[in-house]
C-alpha positions as CSV (number, residue, x, y, z in Angstrom):
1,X,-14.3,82.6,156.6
2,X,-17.5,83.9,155.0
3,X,-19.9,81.0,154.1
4,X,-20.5,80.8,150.2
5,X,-24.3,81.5,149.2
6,X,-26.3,79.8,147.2
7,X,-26.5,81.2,143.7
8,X,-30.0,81.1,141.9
9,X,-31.0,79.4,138.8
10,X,-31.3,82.7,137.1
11,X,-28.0,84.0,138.8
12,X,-26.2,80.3,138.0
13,X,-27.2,80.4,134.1
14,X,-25.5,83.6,134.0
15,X,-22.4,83.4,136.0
16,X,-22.0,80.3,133.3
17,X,-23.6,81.4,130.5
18,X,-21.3,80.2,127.5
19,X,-18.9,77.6,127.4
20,X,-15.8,80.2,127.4
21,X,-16.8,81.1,131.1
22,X,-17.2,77.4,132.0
23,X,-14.2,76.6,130.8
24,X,-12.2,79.4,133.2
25,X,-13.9,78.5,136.3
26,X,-12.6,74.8,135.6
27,X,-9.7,76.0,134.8
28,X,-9.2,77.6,138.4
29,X,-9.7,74.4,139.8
30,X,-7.7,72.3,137.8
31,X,-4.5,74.5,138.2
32,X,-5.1,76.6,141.3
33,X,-1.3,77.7,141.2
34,X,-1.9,78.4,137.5
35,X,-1.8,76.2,134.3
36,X,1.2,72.9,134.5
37,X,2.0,71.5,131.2
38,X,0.7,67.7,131.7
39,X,3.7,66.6,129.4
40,X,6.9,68.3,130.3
41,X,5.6,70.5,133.4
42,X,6.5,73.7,132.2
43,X,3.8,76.5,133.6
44,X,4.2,78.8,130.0
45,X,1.3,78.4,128.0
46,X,-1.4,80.6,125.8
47,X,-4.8,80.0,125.0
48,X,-5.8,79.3,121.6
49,X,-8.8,80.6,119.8
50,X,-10.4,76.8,120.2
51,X,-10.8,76.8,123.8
52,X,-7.8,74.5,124.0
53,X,-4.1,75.5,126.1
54,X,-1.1,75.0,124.5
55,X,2.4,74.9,126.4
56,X,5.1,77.2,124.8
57,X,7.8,75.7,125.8
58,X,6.8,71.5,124.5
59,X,3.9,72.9,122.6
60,X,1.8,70.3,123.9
61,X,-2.1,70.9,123.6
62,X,-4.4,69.9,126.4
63,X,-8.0,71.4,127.7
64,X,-9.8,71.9,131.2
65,X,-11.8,68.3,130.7
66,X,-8.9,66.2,129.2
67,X,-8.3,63.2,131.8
68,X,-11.3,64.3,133.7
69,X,-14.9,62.4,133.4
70,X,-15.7,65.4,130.8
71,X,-12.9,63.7,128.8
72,X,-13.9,63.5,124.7
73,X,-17.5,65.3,126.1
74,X,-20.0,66.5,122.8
75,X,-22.0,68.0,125.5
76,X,-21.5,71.6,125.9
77,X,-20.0,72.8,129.3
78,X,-23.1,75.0,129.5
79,X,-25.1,72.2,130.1
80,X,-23.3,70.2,131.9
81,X,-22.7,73.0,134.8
82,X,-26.4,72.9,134.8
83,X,-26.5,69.8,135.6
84,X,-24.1,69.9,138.2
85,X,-26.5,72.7,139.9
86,X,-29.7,70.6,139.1
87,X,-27.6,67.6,140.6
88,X,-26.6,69.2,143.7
89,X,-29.7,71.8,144.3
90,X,-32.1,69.1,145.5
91,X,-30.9,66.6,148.6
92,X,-33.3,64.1,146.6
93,X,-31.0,64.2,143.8
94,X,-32.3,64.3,139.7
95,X,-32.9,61.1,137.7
96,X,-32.5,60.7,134.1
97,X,-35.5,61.4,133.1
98,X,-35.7,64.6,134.6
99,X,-32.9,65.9,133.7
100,X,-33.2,64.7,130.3
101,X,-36.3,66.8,130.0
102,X,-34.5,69.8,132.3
103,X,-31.7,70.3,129.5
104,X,-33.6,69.3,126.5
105,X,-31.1,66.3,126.2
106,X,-32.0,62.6,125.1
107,X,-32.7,60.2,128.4
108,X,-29.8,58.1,127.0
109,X,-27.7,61.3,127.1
110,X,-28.7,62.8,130.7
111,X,-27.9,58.7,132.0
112,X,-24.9,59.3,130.4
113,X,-24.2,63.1,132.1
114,X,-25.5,61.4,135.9
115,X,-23.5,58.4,135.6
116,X,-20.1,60.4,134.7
117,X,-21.2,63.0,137.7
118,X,-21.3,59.9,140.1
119,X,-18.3,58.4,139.2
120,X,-16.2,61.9,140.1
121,X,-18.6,61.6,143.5
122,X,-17.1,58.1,144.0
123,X,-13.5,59.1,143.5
124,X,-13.5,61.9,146.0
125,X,-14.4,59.7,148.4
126,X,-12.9,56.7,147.7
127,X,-9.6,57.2,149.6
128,X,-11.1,58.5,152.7
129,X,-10.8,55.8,155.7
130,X,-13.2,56.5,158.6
131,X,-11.7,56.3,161.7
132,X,-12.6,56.6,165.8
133,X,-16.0,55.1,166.5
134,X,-17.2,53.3,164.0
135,X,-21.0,51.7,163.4
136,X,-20.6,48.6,161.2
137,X,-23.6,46.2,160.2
138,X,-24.8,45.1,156.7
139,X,-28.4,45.6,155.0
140,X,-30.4,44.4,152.0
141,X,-31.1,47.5,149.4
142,X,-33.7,46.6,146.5
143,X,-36.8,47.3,144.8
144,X,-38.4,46.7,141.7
145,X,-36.5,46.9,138.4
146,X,-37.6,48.7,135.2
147,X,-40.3,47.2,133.3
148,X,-41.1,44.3,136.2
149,X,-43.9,44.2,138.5
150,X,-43.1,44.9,142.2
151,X,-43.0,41.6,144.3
152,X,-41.8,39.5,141.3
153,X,-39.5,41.7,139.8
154,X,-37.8,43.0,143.3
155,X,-34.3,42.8,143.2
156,X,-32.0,43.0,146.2
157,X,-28.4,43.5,147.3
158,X,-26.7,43.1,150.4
159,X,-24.8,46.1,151.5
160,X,-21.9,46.9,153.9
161,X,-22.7,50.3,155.7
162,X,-20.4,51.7,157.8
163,X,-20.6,55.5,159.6
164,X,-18.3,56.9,161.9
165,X,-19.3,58.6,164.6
166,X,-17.7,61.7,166.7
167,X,-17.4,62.0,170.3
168,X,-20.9,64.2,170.5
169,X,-22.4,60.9,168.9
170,X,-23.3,62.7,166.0
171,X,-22.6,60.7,162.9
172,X,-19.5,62.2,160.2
173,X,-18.8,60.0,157.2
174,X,-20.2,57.3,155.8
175,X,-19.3,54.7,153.8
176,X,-21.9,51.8,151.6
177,X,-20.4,49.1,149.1
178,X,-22.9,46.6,147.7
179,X,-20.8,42.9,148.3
180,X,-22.1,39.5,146.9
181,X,-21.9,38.2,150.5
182,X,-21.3,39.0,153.9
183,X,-18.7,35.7,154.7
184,X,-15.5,36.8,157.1
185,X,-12.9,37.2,153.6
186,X,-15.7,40.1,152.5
187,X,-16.1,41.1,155.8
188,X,-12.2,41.4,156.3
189,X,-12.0,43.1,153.3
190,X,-14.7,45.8,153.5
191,X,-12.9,46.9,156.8
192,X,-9.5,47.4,155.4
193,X,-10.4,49.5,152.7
194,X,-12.4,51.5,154.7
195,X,-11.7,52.3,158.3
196,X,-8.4,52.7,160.0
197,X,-6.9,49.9,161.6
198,X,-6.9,52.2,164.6
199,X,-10.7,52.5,164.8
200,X,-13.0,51.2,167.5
201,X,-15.9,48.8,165.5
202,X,-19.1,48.4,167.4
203,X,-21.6,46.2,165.4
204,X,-23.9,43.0,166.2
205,X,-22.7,39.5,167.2
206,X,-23.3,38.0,163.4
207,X,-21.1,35.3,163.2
208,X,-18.8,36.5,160.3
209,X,-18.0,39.6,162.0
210,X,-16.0,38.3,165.5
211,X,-13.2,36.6,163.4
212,X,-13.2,38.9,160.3
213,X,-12.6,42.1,162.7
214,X,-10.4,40.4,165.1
215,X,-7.6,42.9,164.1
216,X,-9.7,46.0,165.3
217,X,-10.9,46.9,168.6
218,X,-14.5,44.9,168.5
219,X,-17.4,45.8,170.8
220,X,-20.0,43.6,169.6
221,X,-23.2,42.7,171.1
222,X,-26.7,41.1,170.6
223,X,-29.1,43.8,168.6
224,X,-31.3,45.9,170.9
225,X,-32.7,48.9,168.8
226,X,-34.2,50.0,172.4
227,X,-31.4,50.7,173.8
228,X,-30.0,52.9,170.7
229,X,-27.7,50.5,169.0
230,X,-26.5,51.1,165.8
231,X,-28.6,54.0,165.9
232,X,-27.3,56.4,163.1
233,X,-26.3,53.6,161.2
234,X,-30.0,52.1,160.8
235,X,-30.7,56.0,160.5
236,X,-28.6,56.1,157.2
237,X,-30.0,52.8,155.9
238,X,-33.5,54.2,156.2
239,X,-32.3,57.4,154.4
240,X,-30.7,55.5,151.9
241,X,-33.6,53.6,151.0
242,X,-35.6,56.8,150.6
243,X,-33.0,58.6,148.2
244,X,-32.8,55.5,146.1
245,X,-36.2,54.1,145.8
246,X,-37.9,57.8,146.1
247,X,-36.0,59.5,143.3
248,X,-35.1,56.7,141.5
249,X,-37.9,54.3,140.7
250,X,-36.8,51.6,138.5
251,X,-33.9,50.3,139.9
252,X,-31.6,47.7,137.9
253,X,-29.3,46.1,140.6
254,X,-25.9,46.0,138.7
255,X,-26.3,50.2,139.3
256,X,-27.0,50.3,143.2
257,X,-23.2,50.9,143.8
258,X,-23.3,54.6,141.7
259,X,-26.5,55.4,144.0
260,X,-24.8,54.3,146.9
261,X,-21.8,56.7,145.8
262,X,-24.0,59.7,145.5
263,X,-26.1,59.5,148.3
264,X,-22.5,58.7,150.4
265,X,-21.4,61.9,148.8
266,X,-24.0,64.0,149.7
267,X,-24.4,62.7,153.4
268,X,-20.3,63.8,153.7
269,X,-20.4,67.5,152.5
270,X,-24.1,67.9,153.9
271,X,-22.2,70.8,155.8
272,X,-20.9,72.5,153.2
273,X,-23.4,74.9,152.0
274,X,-22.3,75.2,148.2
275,X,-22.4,71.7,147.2
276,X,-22.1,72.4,143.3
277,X,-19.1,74.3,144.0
278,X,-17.7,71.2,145.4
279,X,-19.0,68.8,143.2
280,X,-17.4,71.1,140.1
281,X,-13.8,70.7,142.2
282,X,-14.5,66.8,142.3
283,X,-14.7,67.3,138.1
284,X,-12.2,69.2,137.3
285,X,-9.8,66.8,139.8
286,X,-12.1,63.5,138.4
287,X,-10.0,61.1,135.8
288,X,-11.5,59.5,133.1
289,X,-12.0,55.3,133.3
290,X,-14.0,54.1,130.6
């Protein structure tokens, strides 16, 4: 299959130049078999001269955003799809304030606009358990919050990391969650959301982590960075720290998780060479939790 290019800015702001041409290519991914009535599943429907869809069989009206994190959105599409390309085009990411100035959009809107594009990144991946070989340890992720001074103001969070890794030893997919500690019950739980009970756990010999993974195949051992433990794992953590505290400066500690999520996101589909494309799939498929 023919790799999908990178469009331009130039070539971008055209292919979605009004809201009307958003609002088709949304509409391919929302129904790729073709419009379903969300109340009575009927596939009938016409398109009325306010953007919305109504079904002709309930008469039910419904749009490409309703449900999704666009839910309710005074934003136009327009700009939003710009910020999914200015989101995406960059493997450092976009903070607030740049995209606020980007779009000619108020800080407390563009917060708004990244916040609601990590929380579709977040559900994409959400459900995926890693499985095979899997690199387990935890790490503290932190710097100095808005409007403090570095040192006295640092804030940091401990932070379950987890990457599986395939039998090239390459690392695949990834997986962060911030956790308020790292006792055996977190532990336990961190693992069962997130890798398969079939998986083969290699980590250090912290004392939490022997009884808490006692239902997985353990290989555990003292730390010994010279003899590449952990290797890609520590790798990520480095990365990690670079994306968050490079991009994003001021860093208030109850939003480390929704960094976490994006940089997660992008490490997964770092393959895939149209990354807005995916990330306007993970939209269109998001659903709305206020």
């Amino acid at each position: 299959m023919k790799k999908q290019q990178r469009l331009s800015i130039i070539e971008f702001a055209k292919k979605f130049s009004t809201d009307k041409k958003c609002r088709e290519y949304l509409f391919q991914k929302k129904w790729k078999n073709g419009f379903v009535c969300p109340k009575c599943g009927s596939f009938h429907y016409c398109e009325l001269s306010n953007g919305l869809y109504q079904c002709n069989d309930c008469h039910h009206q419904t749009s490409v955003t309703a449900g999704t994190i666009l839910h309710r959105t005074h934003v136009p599409l327009t700009k939003w799809f710009l910020a999914f390309y200015f989101v995406t085009q960059d493997k450092r990411g976009v903070s607030a304030v740049q995209l606020s100035k980007t779009l000619d959009v108020t800080y407390k809107t563009a917060w708004y606009m990244i916040k609601r594009i990590r929380c579709a990144m977040k559900q994409r991946d959400i459900n995926c358990m890693l499985l095979g070989t899997i690199e387990f340890d935890d790490t503290y992720i932190g710097g100095p919050t808005v409007g403090k001074k570095r040192g006295i103001g640092t804030e940091k969070s401990k932070v379950f990391v987890a990457v599986s890794i395939d039998k090239k030893g390459r690392p695949k997919y990834l997986k962060m969650q911030t956790t308020d500690n790292i006792q055996q019950r977190s532990v336990r739980k961190f693992a069962q959301a997130n890798i398969q009970a079939e998986a083969t756990i290699i980590s250090d010999v912290y004392r939490s982590y022997i009884p808490a993974l006692k239902d997985y195949k353990h290989e555990h051992g003292v730390y010994n960075p010279d003899a590449g433990m952990l290797h890609w794992l520590h790798t990520m953590i480095g990365n990690a720290k670079v994306f968050i505290l490079g991009t994003y400066h001021g860093l208030p500690k109850k939003n480390l998780q929704e960094y976490l999520d994006e940089f997660c996101y992008r490490f997964n589909r770092r393959h895939f060479p149209n990354l807005c494309d995916r990330l306007t799939n993970a939209i269109a498929l998001s659903s709305f939790a206020d």
